[in-house]
C-alpha angles and dihedrals in degrees: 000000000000109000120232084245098051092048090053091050098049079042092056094039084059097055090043109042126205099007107095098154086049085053084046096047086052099046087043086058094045080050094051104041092246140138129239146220121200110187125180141103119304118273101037094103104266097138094032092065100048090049085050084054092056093048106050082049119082091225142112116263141190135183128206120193105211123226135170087245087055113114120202091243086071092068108030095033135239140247104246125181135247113225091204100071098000095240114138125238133209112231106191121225118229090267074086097081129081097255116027122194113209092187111206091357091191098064087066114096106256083251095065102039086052084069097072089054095092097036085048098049100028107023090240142097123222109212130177076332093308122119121212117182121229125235118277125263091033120177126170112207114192132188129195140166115237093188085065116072099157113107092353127118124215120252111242126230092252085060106039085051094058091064111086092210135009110210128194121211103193124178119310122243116260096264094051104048079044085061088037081065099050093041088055093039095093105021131327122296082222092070081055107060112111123214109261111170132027127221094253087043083053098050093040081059093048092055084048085052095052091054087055102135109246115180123209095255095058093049088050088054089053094048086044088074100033087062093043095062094055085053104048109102090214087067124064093188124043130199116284140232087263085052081054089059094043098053096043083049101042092049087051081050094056100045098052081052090055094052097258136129097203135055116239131194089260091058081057100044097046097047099047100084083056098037105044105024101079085050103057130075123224119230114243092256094045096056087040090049093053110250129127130218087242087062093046095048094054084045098063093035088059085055097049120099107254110213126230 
């Protein structure tokens, strides 16, 4: 018998062609609970796949498309007053859904993405000093083009460190953009995607994913890199703490997608480009020089002592 998981994978495969390991970083985030970047030029499927996500789980979703006139009160809500007795009523923004969509998140003001910092890192919103919690499971999952710099705004490390993975979708191979025509030719793949979990089934695998079995010398490994990133000259600003966490968790995600009930050093060492280089910072020479912090961080994975 075909597991949940495994339906709302092959779902997912269908909408994206050709990118199975950007359908298994998504589905390794939504494991996780954690949130997810997808970063590329317009056109590759990046929206396409998080609102495939939304459908094959039976949970509530919402989109926001960012723009530089965008306020912070049009994603978390507002209290807005009722002229009959004068009280005043919390209208809540679309942050309050299960799987929220913040479609080209650098074209927001700073101001505004800043608003997403506490409902990213603590599942709540703080308005006007009252806290409402956010449905559970909750995942952001956020797109932007990096080619486009007009109009846009950077994201700043805060922010950046508050995704669990960036993924990027890139262009398909030729026989997969060639199925991709045929797939398109009668309706969208994405009308056909059946529900596959729902949002107690998802959280019932996130608490599995949190009993994976991780030895110590797994973590160490993990930490290994972490701590070699702080140390690289070619880096002024090495992973966090947080980066620590994302990587230990990512790699229990992945293993509970790949059918195990234990992390190994490969789950760490696949997962670290996507995990720790949106939350390091190049030195001036490095970035002059050419090279990318994806580059830097598989280079010093590839230095770093594997256990066995």
């Amino acid at each position: 018998m075909i597991s949940p998981l495994s339906r709302l994978r092959d779902a997912l495969r269908r909408v994206l062609e050709g990118k199975p390991e950007v359908v298994d970083g998504l589905l390794i985030g939504a494991l996780a609970g954690g949130h997810v970047l997808l970063e590329d030029v317009p056109g590759v499927g990046k929206t396409t796949l998080a609102k495939g996500l939304a459908r094959a789980l039976e949970v509530s979703f919402a989109r926001v498309q960012l723009t530089p006139d965008l306020l912070p009160s049009d994603i978390l809500g507002a209290q807005v007053l009722n002229p009959r007795d004068g009280t005043l009523t919390f209208h809540r923004g679309p942050v309050f859904t299960h799987v929220l969509l913040a479609d080209e998140l650098n074209r927001a003001s700073p101001r505004t993405q800043s608003a997403l910092l506490e409902a990213m890192s603590e599942a709540q919103v703080t308005v006007d000093g009252q806290t409402y919690p956010l449905p559970s499971p909750f995942l952001v999952v956020a797109t932007q083009n990096p080619a486009d710099a007009a109009g846009t705004f950077p994201l700043p490390e805060a922010q950046l460190d508050r995704f669990l993975l960036r993924l990027s979708v890139g262009y398909p191979a030729p026989d997969a953009e060639l199925r991709m025509l045929y797939a398109h030719q009668r309706g969208l793949p994405l009308d056909d995607v059946p529900r596959a979990l729902s949002a107690a089934e998802l959280l019932a695998l996130q608490a599995t994913v949190r009993d994976v079995r991780v030895t110590e010398d797994v973590a160490r490994y993990a930490l290994s890199i972490v701590a070699a990133t702080r140390a690289a000259p070619s880096l002024e600003l090495g992973a966090s703490p947080r980066g620590a966490l994302a990587l230990f968790r990512a790699a229990q995600a992945r293993a509970t997608l790949s059918g195990r009930d234990y992390a190994t050093p490969d789950d760490v060492s696949a997962l670290a480009v996507p995990v720790l280089a949106h939350r390091v910072r190049m030195s001036p020479d490095a970035r002059y020089g050419g090279a990318t912090p994806e580059v830097v961080v598989r280079q010093l994975v590839s230095a770093v002592d594997v256990p066995t």
